[in-house]
N, C-alpha and C positions, 0 to 999 in steps of 0.2 A: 119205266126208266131202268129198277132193277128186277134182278129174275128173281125169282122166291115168290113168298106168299107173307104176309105181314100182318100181322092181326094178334088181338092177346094169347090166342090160346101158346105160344110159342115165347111168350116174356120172360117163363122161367127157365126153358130150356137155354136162352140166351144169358141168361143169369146167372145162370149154374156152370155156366161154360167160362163167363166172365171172372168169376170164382175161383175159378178150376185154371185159368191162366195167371192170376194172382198168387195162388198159391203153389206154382211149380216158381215161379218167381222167388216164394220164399224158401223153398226150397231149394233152390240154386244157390243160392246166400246164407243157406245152413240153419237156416231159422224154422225146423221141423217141426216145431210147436204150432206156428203160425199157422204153416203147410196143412198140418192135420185137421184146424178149426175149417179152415178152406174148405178143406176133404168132407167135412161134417155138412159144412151149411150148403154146398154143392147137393149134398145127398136130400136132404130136406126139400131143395127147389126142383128136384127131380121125383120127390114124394108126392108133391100138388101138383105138378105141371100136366098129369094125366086127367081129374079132375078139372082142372082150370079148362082145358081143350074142350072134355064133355061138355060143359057148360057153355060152351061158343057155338054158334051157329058157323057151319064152317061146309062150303064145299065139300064135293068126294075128292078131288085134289088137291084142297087144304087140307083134308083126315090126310092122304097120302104121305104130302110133304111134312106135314105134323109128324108123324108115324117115322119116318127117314131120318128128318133131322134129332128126334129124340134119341135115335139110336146113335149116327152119327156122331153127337152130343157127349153120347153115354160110355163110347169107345175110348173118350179122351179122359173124360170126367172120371172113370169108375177105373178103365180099362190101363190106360198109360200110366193116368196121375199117380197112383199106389207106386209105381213101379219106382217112377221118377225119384218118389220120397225114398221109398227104402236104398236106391242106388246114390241120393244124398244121405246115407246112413254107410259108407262107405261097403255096402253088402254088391261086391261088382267082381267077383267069381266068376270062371267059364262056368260053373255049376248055380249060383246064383242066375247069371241070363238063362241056360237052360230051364229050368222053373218060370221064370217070368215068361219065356215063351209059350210053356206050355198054361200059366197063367193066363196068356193074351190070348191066346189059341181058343181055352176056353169063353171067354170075353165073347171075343167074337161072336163064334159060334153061336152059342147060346142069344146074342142077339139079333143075328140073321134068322133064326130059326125061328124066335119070337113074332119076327114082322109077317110072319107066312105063314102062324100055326092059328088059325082060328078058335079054336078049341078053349086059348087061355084068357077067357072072361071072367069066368071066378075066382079062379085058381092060377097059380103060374106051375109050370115043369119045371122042377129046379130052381133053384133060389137067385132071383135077381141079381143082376149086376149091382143094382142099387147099394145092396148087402156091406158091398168094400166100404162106402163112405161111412157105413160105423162100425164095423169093426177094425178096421185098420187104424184110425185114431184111437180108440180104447183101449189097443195091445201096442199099439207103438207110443202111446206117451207113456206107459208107466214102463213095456220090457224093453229094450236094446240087447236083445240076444237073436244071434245071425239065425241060429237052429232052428229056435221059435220062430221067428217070423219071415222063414222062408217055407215052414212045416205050413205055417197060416197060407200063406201063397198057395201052396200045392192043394190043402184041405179044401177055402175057397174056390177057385179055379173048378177042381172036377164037381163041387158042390153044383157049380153053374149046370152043369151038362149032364146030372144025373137026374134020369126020371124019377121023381116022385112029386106029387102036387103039394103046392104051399099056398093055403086062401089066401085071399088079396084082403088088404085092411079096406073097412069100414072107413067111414068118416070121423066117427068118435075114435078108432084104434090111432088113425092116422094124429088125431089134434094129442092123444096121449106121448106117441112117437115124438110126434114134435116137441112136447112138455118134458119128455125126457132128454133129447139133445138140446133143447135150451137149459138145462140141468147142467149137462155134463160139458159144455161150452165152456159154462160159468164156473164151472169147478176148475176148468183146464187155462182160463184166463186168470183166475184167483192164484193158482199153481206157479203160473209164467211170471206174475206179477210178484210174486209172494218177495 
C-alpha cells in the first residue's frame, strides 16, 4: 500500500524526527529552552537507533533503507534543527547564514560520506553529526553570545569532516550517555521551571 519498509529497527529514527519537528515548533514561538530539550532527546533516540536496527532481522534492503533514512533523518535532526534554534536567537547576519552554510555543508557531507565509507565499524572519521544534539543545548542554555555560538557552529561543522577516528560507544558507555542527558534534561527543566 506504502513504499518504505516498516519494521522496528526504524521506530527511533521516526521518533527523533518527531522530536526534532516539535521542537523547531518551539522554537518558532521562542521557547528555546524547550527547543534544546527537543535537541537533546532527539540525539539520545539517534544513539540506540543503530543498536535497535542491529538487533532486527532485516533484509539487505531493509539495512539500505535503514542506512538512508537514518541519514536523511539526521540532516533535519542534527543538520537544520541547530540552525533553526540559533536563528530563533535572533543570530540572522549575512555572516551568521554564511556559517550555517558552511555548518550544513559540513552536515551533509560528512553523512553522505558515512553511508559509502565501509571502513567506519569501530571507529567513526570525524565526529558525528549526533555530536550537535549535546552540545548545542549545553552552550545555548546557559551563553547567548552571538561570537560564542556561531565560533561553536564553525568548530562543530569542520569537526564533522576532519579526519581523525573517534571509537564508537559500547553499550555500557552508551546507557552512561544516556544517564547523563537524563541528568542534564533534569537540571534544564528544574531551571525552566524554577
Amino acid at each position: 500500500m506504502f513504499i518504505g519498509y516498516y519494521n522496528k529497527s526504524i521506530v527511533l529514527t521516526f521518533i527523533s524526527l518527531f522530536i526534532t519537528l516539535i521542537g523547531i515548533k518551539f522554537a518558532l514561538d521562542s521557547e528555546i529552552n524547550y527547543s534544546l530539550i527537543c535537541l537533546l532527546i532527539s540525539g539520545v533516540c539517534d544513539g540506540f537507533d543503530g543498536y535497535v536496527a542491529s538487533k532486527t532481522k532485516r533484509t539487505k534492503n531493509e539495512k539500505k533503507y535503514g542506512i538512508e533514512l537514518d541519514s536523511l533523518a539526521d540532516v533535519i535532526c542534527f543538520g537544520l534543527f541547530p540552525i533553526i534554534i540559533a536563528a530563533s536567537l535572533n543570530y540572522t547576519s549575512y555572516i551568521n547564514f554564511i556559517i550555517y552554510f558552511i555548518y550544513c555543508f559540513c552536515a551533509v557531507t560528512r553523512l553522505a560520506y558515512f553511508n559509502i565509507d565501509t571502513e567506519q565499524k569501530d571507529c567513526f572519521k570525524g565526529v558525528p553529526v549526533t555530536t550537535a544534539s549535546f552540545i548545542f543545548p549545553i552552550i545555548l542554555f546557559f551563553i547567548h553570545n552571538e561570537i560564542v555560538v556561531m565560533c561553536l557552529f564553525l568548530l562543530i561543522g569542520l569537526s564533522f569532516v576532519t579526519n581523525f577516528k573517534i571509537k564508537k560507544f559500547n553499550m555500557k558507555e552508551r546507557i552512561v550517555y544516556l544517564a547523563i542527558i537524563l541528568i542534564i534534561i533534569s537540571l534544564m527543566i528544574w531551571r525552566i521551571l524554577k
